[in-house]
C-alpha positions in Angstrom: -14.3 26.4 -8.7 -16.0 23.0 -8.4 -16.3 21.1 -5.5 -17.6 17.3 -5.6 -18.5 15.3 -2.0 -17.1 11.9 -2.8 -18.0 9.5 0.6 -19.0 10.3 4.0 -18.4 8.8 7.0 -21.4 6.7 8.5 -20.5 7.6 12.6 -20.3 11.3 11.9 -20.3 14.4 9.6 -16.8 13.8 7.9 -17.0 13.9 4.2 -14.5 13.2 1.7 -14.1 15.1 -1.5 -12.1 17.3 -4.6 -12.2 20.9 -5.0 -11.2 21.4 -8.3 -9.4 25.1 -9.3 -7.1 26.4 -12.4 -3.9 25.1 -10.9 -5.2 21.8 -9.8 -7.4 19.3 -7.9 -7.7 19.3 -3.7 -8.4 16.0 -2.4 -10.5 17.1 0.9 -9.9 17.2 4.2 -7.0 18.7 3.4 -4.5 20.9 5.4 -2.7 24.2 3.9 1.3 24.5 4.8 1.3 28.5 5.6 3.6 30.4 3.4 2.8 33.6 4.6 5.2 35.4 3.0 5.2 33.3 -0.1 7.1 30.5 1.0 6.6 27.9 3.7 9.7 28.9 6.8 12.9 26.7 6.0 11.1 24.3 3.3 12.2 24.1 -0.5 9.7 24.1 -2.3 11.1 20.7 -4.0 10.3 18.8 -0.6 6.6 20.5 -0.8 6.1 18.6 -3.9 7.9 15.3 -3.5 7.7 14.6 0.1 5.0 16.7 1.7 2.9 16.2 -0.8 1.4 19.7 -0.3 -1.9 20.2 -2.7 -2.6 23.8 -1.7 -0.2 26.3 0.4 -1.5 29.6 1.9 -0.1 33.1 1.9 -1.2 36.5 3.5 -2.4 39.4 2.2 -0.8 41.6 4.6 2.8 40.4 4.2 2.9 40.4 0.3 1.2 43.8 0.1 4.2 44.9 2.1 7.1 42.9 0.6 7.5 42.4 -2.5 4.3 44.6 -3.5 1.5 44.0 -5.4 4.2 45.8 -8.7 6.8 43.1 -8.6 3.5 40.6 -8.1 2.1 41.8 -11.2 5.1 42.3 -13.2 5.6 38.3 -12.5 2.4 37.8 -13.4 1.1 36.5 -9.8 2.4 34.5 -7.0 2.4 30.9 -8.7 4.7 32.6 -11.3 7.3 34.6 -8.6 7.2 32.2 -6.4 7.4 27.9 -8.6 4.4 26.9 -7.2 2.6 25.4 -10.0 -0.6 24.0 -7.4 -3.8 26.0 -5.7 -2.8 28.5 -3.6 -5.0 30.6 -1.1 -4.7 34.0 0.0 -5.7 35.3 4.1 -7.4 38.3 3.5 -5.1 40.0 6.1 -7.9 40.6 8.9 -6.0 38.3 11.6 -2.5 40.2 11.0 -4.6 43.2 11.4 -5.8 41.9 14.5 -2.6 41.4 16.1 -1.8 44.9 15.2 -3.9 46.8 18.3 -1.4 48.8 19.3 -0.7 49.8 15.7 -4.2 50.5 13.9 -7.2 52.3 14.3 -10.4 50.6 13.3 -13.2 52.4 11.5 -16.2 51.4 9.3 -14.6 52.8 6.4 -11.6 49.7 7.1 -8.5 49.6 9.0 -5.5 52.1 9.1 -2.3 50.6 10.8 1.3 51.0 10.7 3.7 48.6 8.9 5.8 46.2 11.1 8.5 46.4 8.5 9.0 50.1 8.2 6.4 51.9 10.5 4.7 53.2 7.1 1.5 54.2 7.3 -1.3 52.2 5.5 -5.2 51.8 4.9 -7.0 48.5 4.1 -10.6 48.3 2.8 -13.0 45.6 1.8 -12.2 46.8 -1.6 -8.4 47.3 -2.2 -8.3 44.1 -0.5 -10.2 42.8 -3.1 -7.8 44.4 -5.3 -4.9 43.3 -3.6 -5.5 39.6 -3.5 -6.4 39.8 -7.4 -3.4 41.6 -8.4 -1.4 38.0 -5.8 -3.4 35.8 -8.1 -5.0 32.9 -5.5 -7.0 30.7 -6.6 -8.9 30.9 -3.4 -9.2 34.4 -1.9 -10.5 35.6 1.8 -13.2 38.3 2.2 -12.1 41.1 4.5 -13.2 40.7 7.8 -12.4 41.7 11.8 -11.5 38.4 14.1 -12.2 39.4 17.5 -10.3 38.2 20.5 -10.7 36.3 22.9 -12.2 36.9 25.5 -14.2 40.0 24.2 -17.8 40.9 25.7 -20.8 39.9 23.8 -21.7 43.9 23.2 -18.0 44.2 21.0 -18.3 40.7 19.0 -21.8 42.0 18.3 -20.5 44.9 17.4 -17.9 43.5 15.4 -19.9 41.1 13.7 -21.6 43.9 12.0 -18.5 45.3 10.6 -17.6 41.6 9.4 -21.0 41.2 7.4 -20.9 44.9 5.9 -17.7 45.1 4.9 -18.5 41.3 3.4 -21.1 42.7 0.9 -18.7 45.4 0.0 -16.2 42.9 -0.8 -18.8 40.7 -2.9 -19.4 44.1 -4.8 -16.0 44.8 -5.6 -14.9 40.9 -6.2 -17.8 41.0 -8.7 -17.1 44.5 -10.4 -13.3 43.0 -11.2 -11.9 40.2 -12.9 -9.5 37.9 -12.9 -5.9 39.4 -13.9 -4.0 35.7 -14.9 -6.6 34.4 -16.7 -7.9 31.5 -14.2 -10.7 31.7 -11.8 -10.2 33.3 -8.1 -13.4 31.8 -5.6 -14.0 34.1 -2.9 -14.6 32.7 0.7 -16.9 35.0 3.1 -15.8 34.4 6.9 -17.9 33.3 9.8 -17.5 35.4 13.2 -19.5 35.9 16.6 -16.8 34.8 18.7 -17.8 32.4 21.3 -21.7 33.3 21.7 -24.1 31.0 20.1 -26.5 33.6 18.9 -24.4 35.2 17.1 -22.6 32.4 15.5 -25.9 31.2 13.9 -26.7 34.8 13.3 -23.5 35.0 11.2 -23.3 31.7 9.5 -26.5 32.3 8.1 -25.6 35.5 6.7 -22.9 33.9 5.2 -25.0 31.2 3.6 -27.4 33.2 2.5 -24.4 35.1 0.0 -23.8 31.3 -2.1 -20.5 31.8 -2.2 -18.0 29.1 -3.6 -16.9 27.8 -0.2 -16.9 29.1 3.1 -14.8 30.0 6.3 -15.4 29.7 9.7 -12.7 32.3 11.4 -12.0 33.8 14.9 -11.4 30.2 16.8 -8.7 28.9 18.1 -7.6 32.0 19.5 -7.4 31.2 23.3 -10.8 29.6 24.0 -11.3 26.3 25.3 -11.2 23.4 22.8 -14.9 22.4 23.8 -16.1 25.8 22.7 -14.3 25.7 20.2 -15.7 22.4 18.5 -19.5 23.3 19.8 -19.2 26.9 17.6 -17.7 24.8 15.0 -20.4 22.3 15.0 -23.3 24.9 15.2 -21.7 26.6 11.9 -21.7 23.4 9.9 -24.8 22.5 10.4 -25.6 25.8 9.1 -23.1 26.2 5.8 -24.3 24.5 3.2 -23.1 20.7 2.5 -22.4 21.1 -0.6 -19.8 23.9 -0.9 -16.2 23.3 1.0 -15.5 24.8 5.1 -12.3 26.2 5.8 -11.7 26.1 9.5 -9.2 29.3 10.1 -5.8 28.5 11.9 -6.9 25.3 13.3 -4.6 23.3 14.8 -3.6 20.3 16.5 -3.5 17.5 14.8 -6.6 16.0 17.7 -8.4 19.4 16.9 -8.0 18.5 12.5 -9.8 15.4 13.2 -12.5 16.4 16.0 -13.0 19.2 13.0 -13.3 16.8 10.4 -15.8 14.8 12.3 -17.6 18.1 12.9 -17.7 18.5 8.8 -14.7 20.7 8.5 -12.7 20.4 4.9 -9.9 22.4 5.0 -7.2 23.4 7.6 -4.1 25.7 8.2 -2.0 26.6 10.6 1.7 27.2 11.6 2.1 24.7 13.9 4.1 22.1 12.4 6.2 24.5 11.3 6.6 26.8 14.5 7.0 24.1 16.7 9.3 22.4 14.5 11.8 25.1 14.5 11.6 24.9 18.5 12.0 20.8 18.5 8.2 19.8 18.8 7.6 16.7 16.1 4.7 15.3 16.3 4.2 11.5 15.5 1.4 8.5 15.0 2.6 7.7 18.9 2.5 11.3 19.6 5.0 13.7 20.8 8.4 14.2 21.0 11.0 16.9 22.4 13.4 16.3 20.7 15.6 18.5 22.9 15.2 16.3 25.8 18.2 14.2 27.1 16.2 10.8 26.7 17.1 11.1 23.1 20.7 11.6 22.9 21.5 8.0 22.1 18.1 6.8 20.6 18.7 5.6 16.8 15.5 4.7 16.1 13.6 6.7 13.1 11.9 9.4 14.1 8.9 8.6 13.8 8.9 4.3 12.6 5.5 4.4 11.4 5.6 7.7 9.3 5.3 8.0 5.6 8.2 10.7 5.2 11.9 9.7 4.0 12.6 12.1 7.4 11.0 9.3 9.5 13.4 6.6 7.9 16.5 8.9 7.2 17.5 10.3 10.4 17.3 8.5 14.1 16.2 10.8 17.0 19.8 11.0 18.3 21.1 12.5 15.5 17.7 15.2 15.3 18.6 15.8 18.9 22.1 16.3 18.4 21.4 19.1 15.4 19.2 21.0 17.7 21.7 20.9 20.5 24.0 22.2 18.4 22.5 24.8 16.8 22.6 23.2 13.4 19.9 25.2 11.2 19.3 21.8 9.6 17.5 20.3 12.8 14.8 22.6 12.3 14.5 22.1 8.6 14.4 18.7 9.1 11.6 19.0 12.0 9.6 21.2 10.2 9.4 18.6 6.9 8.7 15.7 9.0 5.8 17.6 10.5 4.1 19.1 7.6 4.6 16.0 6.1 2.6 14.1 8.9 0.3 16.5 8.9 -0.5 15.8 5.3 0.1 12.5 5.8 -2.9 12.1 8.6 -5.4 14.2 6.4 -4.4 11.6 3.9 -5.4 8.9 6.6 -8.5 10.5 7.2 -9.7 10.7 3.9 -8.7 6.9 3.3 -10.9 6.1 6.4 -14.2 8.1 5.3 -14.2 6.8 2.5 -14.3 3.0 4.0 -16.6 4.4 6.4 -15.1 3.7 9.4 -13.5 7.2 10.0 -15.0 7.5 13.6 -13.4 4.5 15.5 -10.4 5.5 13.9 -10.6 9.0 14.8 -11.1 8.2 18.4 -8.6 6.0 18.7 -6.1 8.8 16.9 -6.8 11.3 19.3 -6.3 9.8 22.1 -2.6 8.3 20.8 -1.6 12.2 19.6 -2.0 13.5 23.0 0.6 11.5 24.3 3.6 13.0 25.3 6.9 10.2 24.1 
């Protein structure tokens, strides 16, 4: 894996660049649609192409080590084949699903036993068959193993925890390095910054992380409750710390105000299920900002969508005719809502880029931010 910084932005740390892997060039700051289970929720993957415009989607460990299985991956010949998606994909190592599990895993040094949500089976992942696991999926981009504390926690457990994170790191390094590829194209391997919300160890751990030169890196365990401003000052401490010249991943981040604050901070890549999520329940967002589009005000507005949007969704379909698909429990309002917000999502990414790279990126940004708070 490659990665070449193109332009930066003169008012901040935003950088523009291309992340090049075996299924394709990422144009950076980019944002991942989550397919966590191999496919983005209620999206075909024809509109991922044409009209998202998707470069790189995400799926999790966890879920396709339960259904299908690593067999039927295999016997495909790895996720791009099973699933049509020619482009980059990246795999979540499976920590944060273990992390919602407390009440259904026990945590040791050895890794993390805990039951299936599926079935209630029993099961056991370590920094190594994790490894194992997300070679046998076939990512081009792969997550090291790794415990995301919660928030709040007290600085004696993300301490704590931290060590875990960093051991089992170097155990994954080992294994990633004692295996190969299975689908003849290169997997990169992303280590993952932790320490919570305490300064300390945030340097502590970014440094660490540094120190293994891995392809790119990941900063992990934000945006999980804590105040945006923390948020953005943790973020900011752990890029100045990661080197500039390999790609940041900013875990499950967010908003579309938190993906350009990020960016400013010298973030590169982004997921989350947000568009998606609250798409299903009626939330689009827009360049004006956002929209119920449950609320009465829209029953007999039939203007676009969203009139200054890229997607064939903003032009299509009028509000009043989104509304009345939700209302009626049409599963096609949520489709619908969910494509017009990925594609804005990619669409502002897109923006972003376009304004590093005149070097203006920072007026723009502020003046974004404070239009996609707005509630239409």
């Amino acid at each position: 894996m490659i990665f070449n910084i193109q332009a930066a932005d003169k008012g901040s740390n935003a950088r523009a660049g291309v992340i090049e892997t075996g299924h394709g060039n990422i144009l950076t700051p980019i944002f991942m649609p989550v397919g966590t289970a191999g496919t983005v929720k209620a999206i075909h993957q024809r509109d991922i192409y044409d009209d998202v415009k998707a470069q790189i989607i995400l799926g999790n460990t966890y879920h396709l080590y339960l259904r299908p299985g690593t067999g039927i991956l295999e016997k495909a010949g790895g996720i791009h084949l099973f699933n049509g998606w020619s482009r980059p994909m990246l795999t979540d190592s499976g920590g944060y699903q273990v992390y919602s599990l407390t009440a259904m895993r026990k945590l040791r040094e050895e890794g993390v036993k805990f039951q299936s949500h599926i079935d209630g089976s029993y099961h056991t992942f370590t920094p190594e068959n994790v490894m194992d696991i997300q070679r046998s999926i076939g990512a081009d981009i792969i997550m090291a193993f790794d415990e995301c504390t919660p928030f709040p926690c007290t600085y004696e457990y993300a301490k704590q925890s931290l060590g875990i994170t960093h051991r089992w790191l170097d155990r994954c390094i080992a294994q990633f390095n004692a295996s190969e590829p299975k689908y003849g194209y290169h997997q990169a391997l992303f280590p993952i910054v932790q320490g919570s919300t305490f300064s300390d160890l945030r340097k502590e751990s970014a440094e660490y992380i540094a120190s293994k030169n891995a392809d790119g890196n990941a900063i992990g365990g934000l945006s999980v409750g804590e105040p945006h401003e923390i948020m953005y000052e943790m973020t900011e401490l752990v890029c100045r710390i990661l080197p500039d010249e390999k790609p940041r991943y900013l875990m499950g981040v967010g908003t579309p105000a938190n993906i350009l604050e990020s960016i400013a901070l010298g973030v590169d890549m982004f997921d989350c299920v947000m568009p998606t999520r609250n798409g299903r329940n009626g939330m689009l967002f827009t360049l004006e900002g956002i929209i119920n589009i449950k609320n009465k005000k829209w029953e007999d507005d039939f203007t676009p969508v969203d009139p200054k949007g890229s997607s064939f969704v903003d032009h299509m379909y009028t509000k009043a005719y989104l509304r009345h698909l939700f209302i009626s429990g049409e599963r096609l309002g949520p489709m619908i809502a969910s494509l017009h917000n990925l594609t804005f999502y990619l669409d502002l990414v897109s923006r972003a880029r376009a304004h590093i790279t005149e070097g203006n990126f920072s007026s723009w940004k502020n003046q974004m931010v404070t239009k996609l708070a707005n509630r239409l």
